[in-house]
matplotlib code that plots the C-alpha trace (Angstrom):
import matplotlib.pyplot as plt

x = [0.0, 2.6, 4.5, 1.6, 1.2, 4.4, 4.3, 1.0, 3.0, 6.2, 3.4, 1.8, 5.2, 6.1, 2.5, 3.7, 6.9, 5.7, 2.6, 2.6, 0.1, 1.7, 1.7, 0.2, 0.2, -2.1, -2.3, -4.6, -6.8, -9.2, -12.1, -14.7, -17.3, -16.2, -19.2, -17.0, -17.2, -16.0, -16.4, -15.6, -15.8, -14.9, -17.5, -21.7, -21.8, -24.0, -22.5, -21.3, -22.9, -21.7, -20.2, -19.5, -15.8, -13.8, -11.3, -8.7, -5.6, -3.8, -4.5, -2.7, -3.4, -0.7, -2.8, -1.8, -4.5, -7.8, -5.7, -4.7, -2.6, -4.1, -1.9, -3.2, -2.5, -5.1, -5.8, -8.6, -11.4, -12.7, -14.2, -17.6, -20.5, -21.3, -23.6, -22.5, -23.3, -20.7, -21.5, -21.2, -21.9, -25.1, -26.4, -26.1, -25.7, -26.0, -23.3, -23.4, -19.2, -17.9, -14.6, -13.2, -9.4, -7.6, -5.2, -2.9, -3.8, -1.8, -4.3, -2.8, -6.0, -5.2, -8.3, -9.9, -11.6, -14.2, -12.6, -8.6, -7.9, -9.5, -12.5, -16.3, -17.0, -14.1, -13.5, -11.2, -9.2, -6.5, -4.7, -4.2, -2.0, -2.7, -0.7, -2.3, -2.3, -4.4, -7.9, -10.6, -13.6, -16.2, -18.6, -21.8, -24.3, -27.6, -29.8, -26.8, -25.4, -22.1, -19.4, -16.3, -13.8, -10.5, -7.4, -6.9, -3.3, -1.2, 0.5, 1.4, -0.1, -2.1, 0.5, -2.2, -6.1, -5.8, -7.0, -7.7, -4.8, -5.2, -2.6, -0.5, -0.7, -4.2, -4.2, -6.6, -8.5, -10.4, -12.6, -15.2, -16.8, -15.8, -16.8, -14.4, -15.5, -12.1, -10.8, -13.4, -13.4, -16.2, -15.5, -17.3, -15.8, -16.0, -12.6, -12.1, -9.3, -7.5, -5.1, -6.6, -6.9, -7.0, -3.7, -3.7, -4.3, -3.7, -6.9, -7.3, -6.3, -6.6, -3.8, -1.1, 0.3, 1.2, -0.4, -2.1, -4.9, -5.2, -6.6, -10.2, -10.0, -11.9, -11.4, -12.3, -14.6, -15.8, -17.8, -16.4, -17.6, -14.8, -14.4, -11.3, -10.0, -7.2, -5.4, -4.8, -2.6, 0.7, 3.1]
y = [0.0, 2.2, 1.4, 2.4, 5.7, 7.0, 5.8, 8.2, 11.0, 10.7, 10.8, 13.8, 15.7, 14.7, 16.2, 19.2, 19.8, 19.0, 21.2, 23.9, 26.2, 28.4, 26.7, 28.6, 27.4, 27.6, 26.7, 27.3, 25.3, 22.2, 21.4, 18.9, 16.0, 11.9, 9.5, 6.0, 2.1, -0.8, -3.7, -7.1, -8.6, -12.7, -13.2, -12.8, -10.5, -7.8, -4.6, -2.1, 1.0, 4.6, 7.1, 10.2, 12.1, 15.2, 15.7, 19.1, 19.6, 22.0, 21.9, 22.8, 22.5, 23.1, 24.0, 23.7, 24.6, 22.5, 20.1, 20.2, 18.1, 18.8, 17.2, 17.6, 16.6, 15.9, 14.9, 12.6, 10.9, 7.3, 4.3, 2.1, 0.8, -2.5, -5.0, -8.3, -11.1, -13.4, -17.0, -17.7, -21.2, -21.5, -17.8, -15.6, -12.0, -8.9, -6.3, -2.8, -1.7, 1.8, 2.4, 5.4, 5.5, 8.5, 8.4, 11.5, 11.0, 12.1, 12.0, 13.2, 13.8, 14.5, 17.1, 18.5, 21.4, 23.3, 26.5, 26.5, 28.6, 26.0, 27.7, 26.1, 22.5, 19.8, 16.1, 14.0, 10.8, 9.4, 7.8, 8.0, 6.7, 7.0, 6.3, 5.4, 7.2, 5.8, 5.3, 4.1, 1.7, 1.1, -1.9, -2.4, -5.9, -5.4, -5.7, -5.3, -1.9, -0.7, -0.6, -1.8, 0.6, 0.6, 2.1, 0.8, 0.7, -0.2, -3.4, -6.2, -9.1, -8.7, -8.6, -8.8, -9.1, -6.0, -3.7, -3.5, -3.5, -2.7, -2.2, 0.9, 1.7, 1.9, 2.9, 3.1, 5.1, 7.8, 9.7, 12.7, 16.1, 19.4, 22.9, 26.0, 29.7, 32.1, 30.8, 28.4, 25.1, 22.9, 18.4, 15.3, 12.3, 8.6, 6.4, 2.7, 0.9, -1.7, -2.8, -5.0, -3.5, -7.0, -8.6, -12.0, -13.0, -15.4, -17.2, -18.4, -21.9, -23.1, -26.1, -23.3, -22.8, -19.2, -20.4, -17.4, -17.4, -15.8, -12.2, -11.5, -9.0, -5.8, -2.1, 1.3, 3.4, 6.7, 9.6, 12.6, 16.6, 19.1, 23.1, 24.5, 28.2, 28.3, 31.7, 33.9, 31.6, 32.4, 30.8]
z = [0.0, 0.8, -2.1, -3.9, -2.2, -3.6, -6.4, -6.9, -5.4, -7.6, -10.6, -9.4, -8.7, -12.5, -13.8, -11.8, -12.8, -16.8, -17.0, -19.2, -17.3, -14.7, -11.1, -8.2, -4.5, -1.7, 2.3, 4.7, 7.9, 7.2, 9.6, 8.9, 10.0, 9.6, 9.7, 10.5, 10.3, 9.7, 7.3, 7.8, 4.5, 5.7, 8.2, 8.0, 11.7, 11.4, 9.8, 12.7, 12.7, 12.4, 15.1, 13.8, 14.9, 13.9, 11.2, 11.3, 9.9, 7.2, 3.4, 0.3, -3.5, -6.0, -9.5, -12.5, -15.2, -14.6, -12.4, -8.6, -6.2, -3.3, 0.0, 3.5, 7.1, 9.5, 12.5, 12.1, 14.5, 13.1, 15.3, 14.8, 17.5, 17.3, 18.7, 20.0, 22.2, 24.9, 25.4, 28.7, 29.4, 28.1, 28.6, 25.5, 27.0, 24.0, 24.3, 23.2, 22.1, 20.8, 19.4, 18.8, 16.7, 16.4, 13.5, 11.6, 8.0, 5.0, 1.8, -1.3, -4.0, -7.8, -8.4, -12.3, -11.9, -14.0, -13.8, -15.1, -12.1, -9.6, -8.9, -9.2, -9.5, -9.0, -8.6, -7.1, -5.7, -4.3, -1.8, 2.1, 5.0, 8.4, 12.0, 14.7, 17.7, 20.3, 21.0, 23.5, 23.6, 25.7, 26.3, 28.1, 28.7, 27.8, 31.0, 33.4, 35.2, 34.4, 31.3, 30.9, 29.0, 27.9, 25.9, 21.8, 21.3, 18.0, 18.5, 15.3, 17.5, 21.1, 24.0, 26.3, 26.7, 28.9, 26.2, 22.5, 19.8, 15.9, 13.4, 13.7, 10.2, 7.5, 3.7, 1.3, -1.4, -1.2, -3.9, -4.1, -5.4, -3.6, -4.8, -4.4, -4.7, -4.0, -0.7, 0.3, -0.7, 0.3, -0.3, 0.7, 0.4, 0.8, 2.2, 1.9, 3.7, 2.4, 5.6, 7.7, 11.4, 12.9, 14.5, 16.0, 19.6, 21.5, 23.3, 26.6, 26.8, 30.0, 29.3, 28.4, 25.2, 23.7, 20.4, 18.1, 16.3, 12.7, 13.0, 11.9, 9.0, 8.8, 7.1, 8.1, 5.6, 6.3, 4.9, 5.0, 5.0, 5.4, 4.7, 4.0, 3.5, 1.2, 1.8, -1.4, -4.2, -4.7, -7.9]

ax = plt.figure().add_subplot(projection="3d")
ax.plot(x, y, z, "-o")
ax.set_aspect("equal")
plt.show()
């Protein structure tokens, strides 16, 4: 995925530095709405439902005619709720979890706009990475008082039942229709990851053993709805 990423980014530098329309630059703050979950594409579970979370950061566009690299780095809320049930000898008890995941995403977009100057109607897509940097969950039994929460922490297998681990890194595609007029640029978006969150664990075995079990893959996705003000363009 990675590999991928910069591939796209050495591709978009090149369109950049070969475009015959004068490049102009501009920066400026990013604030918007995610609308989060998770699919899990290998079992037939119930799909998780939404949480919405917050997404800030800095954005930039490069423009060069009707095109645009637009780069950004934010600071970006994701997480599902889902509905569950424990076995417990032969009582079946439903559970109610949230997850929140807190990542810093770098998505690099290649935009065409209407207007060769980048104003009015545009499209775009392209990749993302993201780092994880921490999270929380929280669980409650249906019919009982109480919840039990915990931290989400980035590990490549699960140390510990003590908490919840996912993979440190995601990637994936993104793609969507944003509107500009002068400084303000309006986008909604849709994001599909395509790294697995999952890492093996190790179950409770009661005879010993250290043995781990295969993780169960599943991918964030997300809506997004974020406004940005680009501050005048400079080339």
């Amino acid at each position: 995925m990675m590999k991928h990423y910069f591939l796209f980014l050495a591709a978009g530098l090149f369109l950049v530095g070969t475009a015959q329309a004068q490049v102009t630059y501009s920066v400026g703050p990013r604030v918007g709405l995610n609308v989060s979950s998770v699919r899990f594409p290998t079992t037939n579970r119930d799909a998780p439902a939404s949480r919405p979370g917050l997404e800030a950061g800095l954005t930039g566009t490069a423009q060069f005619g009707h095109f645009a690299l637009q780069p950004s780095l934010l600071f970006s809320q994701k997480g599902y709720r889902h509905l569950g049930y424990l076995l417990n000898f032969d009582l079946v008890t439903p559970y109610e979890e949230d997850v929140r995941l807190h990542y810093l995403t770098l998505p690099l977009n290649l935009a065409f706009t209407l207007g060769r100057d980048g104003q009015g109607l545009q499209v775009f897509a392209g990749p993302y990475a993201s780092l994880l940097l921490g999270g929380s969950y929280s669980q409650r039994m249906r019919g009982l008082d109480g919840e039990a929460t915990g931290q989400v922490k980035a590990a490549s297998r699960e140390p510990d039942t003590d908490n919840r681990y996912v993979q440190r890194f995601d990637g994936g595609l993104q793609a969507g229709l944003g509107y500009r007029l002068k400084g303000l640029q309006l986008q909604a978006s849709y994001s599909l990851g395509l790294r697995s969150l999952g890492v093996p664990y190790r179950p409770y075995r009661p005879s010993g053993g250290s043995l781990y079990e295969e993780a169960l893959p599943y991918y964030n996705q997300a809506f997004q709805v974020a406004l940005s003000y680009l501050f005048a363009a400079k080339s």
